[in-house]
MARPAVO-534513 format. One line per 2 residues: for each residue x, y, z of N, C-alpha, C. Coordinates in Angstrom, 1 decimal, padded with zeros to 4 digits. Each point is the difference from the previous one (the first is absolute). Layout:
! MARPAVO-534513
X:Y:Z:X:Y:Z:X:Y:Z; ...
This chain:
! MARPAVO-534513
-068.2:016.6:-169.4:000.2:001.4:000.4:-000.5:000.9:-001.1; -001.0:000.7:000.6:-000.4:001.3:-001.3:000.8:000.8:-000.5
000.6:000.0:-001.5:000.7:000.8:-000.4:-000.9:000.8:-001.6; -000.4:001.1:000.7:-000.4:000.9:-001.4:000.6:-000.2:-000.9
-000.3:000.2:-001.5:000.7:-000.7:-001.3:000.7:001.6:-000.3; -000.2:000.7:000.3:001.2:001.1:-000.5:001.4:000.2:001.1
-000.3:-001.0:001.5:001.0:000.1:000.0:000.9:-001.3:000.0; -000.7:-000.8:-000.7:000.7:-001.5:000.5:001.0:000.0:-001.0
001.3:-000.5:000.3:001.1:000.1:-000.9:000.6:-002.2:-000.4; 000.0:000.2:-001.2:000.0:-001.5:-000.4:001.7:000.4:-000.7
000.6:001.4:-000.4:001.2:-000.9:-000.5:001.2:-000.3:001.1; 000.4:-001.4:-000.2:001.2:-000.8:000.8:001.1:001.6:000.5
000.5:000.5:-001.4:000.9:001.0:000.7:-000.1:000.8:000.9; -001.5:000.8:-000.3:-000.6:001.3:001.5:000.0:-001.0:000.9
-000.2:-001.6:000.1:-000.5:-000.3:001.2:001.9:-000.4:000.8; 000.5:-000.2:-001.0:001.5:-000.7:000.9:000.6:001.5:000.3
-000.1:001.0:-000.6:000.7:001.3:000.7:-000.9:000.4:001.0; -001.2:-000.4:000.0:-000.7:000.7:001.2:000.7:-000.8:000.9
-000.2:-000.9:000.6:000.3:-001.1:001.1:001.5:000.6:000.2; 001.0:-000.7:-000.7:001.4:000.8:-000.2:-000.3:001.2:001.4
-000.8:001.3:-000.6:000.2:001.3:000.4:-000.9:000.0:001.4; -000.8:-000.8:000.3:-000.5:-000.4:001.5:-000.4:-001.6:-000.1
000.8:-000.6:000.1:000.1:-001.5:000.7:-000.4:-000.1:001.1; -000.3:000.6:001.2:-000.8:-000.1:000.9:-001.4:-000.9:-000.2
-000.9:-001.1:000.2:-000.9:-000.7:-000.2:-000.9:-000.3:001.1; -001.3:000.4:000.1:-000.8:-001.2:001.0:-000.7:-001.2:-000.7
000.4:-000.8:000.8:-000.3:-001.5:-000.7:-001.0:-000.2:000.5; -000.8:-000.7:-000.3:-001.5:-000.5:000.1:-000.5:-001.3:-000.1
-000.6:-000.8:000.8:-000.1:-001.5:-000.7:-001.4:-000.4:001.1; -001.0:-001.0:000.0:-000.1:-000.6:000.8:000.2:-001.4:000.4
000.3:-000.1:001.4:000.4:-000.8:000.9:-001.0:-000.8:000.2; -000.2:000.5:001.5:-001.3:-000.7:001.2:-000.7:001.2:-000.8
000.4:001.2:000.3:-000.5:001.1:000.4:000.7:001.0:-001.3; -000.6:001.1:-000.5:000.8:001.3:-000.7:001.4:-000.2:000.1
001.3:000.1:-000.2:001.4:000.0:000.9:000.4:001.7:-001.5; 000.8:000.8:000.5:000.5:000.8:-000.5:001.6:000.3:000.6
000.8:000.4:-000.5:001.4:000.3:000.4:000.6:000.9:-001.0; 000.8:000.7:000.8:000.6:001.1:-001.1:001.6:-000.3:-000.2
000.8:-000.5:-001.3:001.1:-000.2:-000.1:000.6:000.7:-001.0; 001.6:-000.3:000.2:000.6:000.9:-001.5:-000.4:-001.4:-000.7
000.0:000.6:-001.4:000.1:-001.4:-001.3:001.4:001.3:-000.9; 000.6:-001.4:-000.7:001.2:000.1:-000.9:-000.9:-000.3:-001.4
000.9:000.4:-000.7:-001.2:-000.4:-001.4:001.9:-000.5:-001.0; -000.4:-000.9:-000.7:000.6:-000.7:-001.3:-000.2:000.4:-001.2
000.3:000.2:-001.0:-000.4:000.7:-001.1:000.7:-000.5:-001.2; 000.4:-000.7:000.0:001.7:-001.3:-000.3:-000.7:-000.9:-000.8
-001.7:-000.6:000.3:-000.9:-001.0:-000.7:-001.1:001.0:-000.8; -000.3:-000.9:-000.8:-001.4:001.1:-001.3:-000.8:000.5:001.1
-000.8:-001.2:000.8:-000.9:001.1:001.1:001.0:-000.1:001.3; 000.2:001.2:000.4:000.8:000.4:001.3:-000.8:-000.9:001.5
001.2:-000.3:000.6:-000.6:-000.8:001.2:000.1:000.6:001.3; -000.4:000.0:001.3:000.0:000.6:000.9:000.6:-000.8:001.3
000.8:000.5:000.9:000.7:-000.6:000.9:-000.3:000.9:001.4; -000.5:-000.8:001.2:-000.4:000.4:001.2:000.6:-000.6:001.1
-000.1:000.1:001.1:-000.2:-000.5:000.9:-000.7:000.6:001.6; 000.0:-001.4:000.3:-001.0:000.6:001.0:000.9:-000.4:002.1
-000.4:000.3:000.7:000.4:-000.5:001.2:-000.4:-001.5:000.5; 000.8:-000.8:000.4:-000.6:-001.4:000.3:-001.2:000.1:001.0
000.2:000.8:000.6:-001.4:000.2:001.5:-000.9:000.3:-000.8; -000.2:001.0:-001.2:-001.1:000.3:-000.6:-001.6:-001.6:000.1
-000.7:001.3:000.1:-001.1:-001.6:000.2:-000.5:-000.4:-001.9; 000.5:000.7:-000.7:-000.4:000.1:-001.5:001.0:-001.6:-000.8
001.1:000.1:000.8:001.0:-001.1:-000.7:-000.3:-001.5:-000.3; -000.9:-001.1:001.2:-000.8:-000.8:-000.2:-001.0:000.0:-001.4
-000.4:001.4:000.0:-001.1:000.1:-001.3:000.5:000.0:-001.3; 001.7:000.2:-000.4:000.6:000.3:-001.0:000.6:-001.1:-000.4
-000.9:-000.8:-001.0:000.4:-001.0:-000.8:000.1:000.1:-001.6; 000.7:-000.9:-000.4:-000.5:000.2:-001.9:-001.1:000.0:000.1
-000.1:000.8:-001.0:-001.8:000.1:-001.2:-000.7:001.0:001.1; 000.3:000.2:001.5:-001.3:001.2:000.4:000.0:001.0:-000.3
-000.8:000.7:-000.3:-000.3:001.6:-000.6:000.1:001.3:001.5; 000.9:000.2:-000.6:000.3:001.0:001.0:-000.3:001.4:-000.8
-000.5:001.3:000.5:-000.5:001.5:-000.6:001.5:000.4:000.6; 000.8:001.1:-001.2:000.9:001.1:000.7:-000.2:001.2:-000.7
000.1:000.7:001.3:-000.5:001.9:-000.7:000.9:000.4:000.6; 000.8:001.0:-001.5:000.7:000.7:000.7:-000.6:001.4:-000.6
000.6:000.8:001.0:-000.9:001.2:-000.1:001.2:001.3:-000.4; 000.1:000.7:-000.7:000.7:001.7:-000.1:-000.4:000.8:001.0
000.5:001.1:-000.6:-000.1:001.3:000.8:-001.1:000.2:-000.1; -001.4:000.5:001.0:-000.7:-000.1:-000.5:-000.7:001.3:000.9
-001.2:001.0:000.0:-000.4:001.1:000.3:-001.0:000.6:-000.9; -001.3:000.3:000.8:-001.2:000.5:-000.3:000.6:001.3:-000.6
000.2:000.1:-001.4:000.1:001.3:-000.8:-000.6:001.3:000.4; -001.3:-000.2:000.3:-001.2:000.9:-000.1:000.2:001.0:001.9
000.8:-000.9:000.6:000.4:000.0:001.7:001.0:001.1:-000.1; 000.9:-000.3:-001.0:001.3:000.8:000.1:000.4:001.6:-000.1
-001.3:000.8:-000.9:000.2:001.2:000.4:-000.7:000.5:001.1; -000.7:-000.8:000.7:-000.7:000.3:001.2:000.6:000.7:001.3
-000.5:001.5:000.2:000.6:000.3:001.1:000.3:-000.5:001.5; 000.8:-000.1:000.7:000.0:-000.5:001.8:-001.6:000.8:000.5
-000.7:-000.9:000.2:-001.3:000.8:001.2:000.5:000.1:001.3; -000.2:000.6:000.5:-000.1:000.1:001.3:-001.4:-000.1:000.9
């Protein structure tokens, strides 16, 4: 995932309060095929690197794919809005 170097954030603390403050996640992995799902995650903070806790629905078609060791992507995202949008007047 492309992340520009001024905004990529590497320390542990911004990253466990961010999550904390929107735990909302889409999960990412592939399967057969791309699979994505959007879940809450819990986060741990209790071990040196903090751990993350999910779950998913048994019907999900992603659960088969979720074994030890696979690499799963999770983005969580903030509040987020085109700055440059916001003083923009209503057109008609």
């Amino acid at each position: 995932m492309y992340q520009p170097k001024k905004y990529k954030k590497q320390d542990p603390d911004y990253i466990s309060k961010f999550i904390e403050k929107h735990p909302f996640a889409t999960v990412v992995l592939k399967g057969e095929r791309m699979l994505a799902t959007h879940i809450p995650v819990l986060i741990d903070k209790t071990s040196k690197d903090f751990k993350l806790y999910a779950h998913i629905a048994n019907f999900n078609e992603m659960l088969p794919f979720l074994k030890d060791g696979v690499e799963v992507l999770l983005i969580f995202q903030g509040a987020h809005a085109m700055s440059h949008l916001l003083g923009m007047k209503k057109r008609i």
